[in-house]
C-alpha positions in Angstrom: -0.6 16.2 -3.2 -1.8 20.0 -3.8 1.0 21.6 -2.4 4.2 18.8 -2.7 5.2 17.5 -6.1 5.6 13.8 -5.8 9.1 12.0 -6.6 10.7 15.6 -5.8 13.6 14.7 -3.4 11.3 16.0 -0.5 9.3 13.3 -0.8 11.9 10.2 -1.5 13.2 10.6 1.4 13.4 11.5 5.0 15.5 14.0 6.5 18.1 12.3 9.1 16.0 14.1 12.1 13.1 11.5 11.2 15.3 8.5 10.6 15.2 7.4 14.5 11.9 6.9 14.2 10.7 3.0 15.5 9.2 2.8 12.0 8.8 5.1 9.1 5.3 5.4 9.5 5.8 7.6 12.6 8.4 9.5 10.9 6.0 10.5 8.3 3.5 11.0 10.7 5.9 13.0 12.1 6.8 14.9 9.4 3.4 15.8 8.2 2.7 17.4 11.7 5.4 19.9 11.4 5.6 23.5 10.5 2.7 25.9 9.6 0.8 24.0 7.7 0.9 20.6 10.2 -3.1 20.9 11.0 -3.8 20.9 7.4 -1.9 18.2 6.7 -2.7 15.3 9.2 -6.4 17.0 8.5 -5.9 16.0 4.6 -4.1 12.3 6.5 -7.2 11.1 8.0 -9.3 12.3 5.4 -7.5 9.6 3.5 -7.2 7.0 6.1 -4.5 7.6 8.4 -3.1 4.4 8.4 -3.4 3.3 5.7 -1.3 6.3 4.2 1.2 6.8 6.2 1.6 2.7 5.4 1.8 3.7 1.8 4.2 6.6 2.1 6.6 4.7 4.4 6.4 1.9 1.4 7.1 4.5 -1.0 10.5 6.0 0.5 11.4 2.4 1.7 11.1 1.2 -1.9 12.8 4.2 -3.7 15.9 3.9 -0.9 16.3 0.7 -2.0 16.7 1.9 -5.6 13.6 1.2 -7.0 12.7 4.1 -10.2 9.3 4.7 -11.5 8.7 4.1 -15.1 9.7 6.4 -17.8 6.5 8.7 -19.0 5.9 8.6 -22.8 7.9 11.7 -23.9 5.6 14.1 -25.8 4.9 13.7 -29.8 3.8 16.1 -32.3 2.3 19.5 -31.4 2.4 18.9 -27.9 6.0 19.2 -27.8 5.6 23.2 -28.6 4.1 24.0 -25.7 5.7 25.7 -23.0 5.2 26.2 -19.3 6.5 29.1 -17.3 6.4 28.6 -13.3 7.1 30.8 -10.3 7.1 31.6 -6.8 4.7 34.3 -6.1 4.9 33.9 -2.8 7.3 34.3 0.2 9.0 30.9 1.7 6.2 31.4 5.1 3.5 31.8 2.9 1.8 28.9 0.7 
């Protein structure tokens, strides 16, 4: 949850090189033990409760392939709608 924003297409769905999996709990387990940052992230997976997460993630993209949308957020009111937030990459795409 630090480093992927949740709901961004990332993380509705799975790539079609984790879609063989027997279930998608071991294509999310799967997919959290690639690339650099693999360690970190089955580290920050059992802190949670392994099983229990990958349970809920596998519910999550089953559930949002099936067309299910979250509710809409309460759009802003007021003062709050003058603020404004300016993001960037200040890194390299190897680096996070």
């Amino acid at each position: 949850m630090s480093c992927h924003a949740l709901g961004t297409k990332g993380t509705r769905e799975l790539p079609e090189s984790l879609r063989n999996f027997d279930s998608r709990q071991k294509a999310w387990e799967r997919r959290l033990k690639s690339g650099q940052a693999g360690g970190n992230m089955i580290s920050t997976l059992i802190q949670l409760g392994q099983q229990r997460t990958l349970k809920m993630f596998a519910d999550w993209t089953d559930r949002i392939a099936a067309g299910e949308l979250p509710s809409a957020l309460r759009r802003p009111q007021g003062i709050e709608r003058n603020v404004v937030i300016t993001q960037w990459d200040w890194a390299d795409p190897k680096a996070w």
